[in-house]
C-alpha angles and dihedrals in degrees: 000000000000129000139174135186139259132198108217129025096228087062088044085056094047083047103047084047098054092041121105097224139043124270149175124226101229119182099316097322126089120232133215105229118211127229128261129253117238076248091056095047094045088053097045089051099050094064087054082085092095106114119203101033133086097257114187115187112202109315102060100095122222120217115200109193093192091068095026088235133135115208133170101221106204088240128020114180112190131190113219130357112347107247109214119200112226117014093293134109099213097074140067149188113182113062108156089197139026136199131186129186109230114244140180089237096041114034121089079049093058087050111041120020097015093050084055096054090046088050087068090057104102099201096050125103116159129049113179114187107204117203107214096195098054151001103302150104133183103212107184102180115179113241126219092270087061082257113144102221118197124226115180132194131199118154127088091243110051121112114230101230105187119212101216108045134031089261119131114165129171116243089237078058101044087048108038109126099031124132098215083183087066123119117215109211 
């Protein structure tokens, strides 16, 4: 993946809306996103099945000002009214829950060095990591001492319970429609 640096973040934001591909803002440098498999999208989708909550999938973008990063989790869930940073729509500050399809090309980064930019986000709690090739999910929720605690599930059978919001799903429902023959480039 290439990526190259820009000085200021307004210019970041003309040039990202001008591209013609998705990125992410990373520490000074812009991103190339790739684009989602019909599993990732199927996954990501199926979690958009929390009512009463402002649920984004994919193109809604994160800015985290601790890291100074824009990101465009695959689901943002937020509690409330959305806060946007600028005078744009199309930003916010304030999820109360992620969640991020597993892929070849991403995920070392969802897990590692991303997870560490969402944990300065004081209004998240809830970080769910999705694997798109088999039966399992990573679920890292913050406790009431600011501590992130990992459930992971990795039967068939298992029901995802999410700790933020009233959302249980079993894992033949999370996963209907998955191929799991697919192969992600």
């Amino acid at each position: 993946m290439v990526s190259f640096s820009l000085r200021s973040l307004p210019g970041k934001q003309a040039l990202e809306a001008q591209a013609n591909y998705k990125s992410e803002y990373r520490a000074g440098a812009i991103v190339p996103m790739t684009g989602g498999t019909t599993n990732h999208n199927q996954l990501a989708g199926t979690l958009y099945a929390c009512r009463g909550y402002h649920v984004y999938i994919g193109d809604v973008r994160l800015w985290i000002p601790q890291h100074r990063q824009y990101t465009y989790p695959d689901v943002m869930v937020i509690q409330g009214t959305p806060l946007y940073t600028g005078t744009s729509t199309t930003t916010v500050t304030n999820p109360l829950l992620i969640a991020e399809v597993l892929s070849k090309s991403t995920q070392n980064y969802d897990q590692g060095e991303k997870f560490m930019y969402y944990r300065s986000i004081s209004d998240l709690r809830e970080y769910i990591l999705i694997d798109q090739a088999r039966f399992h999910v990573m679920q890292y929720a913050r406790n009431a001492e600011g501590k992130w605690v990992l459930t992971e599930y990795e039967a068939a059978e298992s029901v995802l319970s999410l700790s933020t919001i009233e959302f249980h799903i079993p894992f033949r429902d999370l996963y209907a429609g998955v191929d799991f023959s697919e192969i992600e480039e």
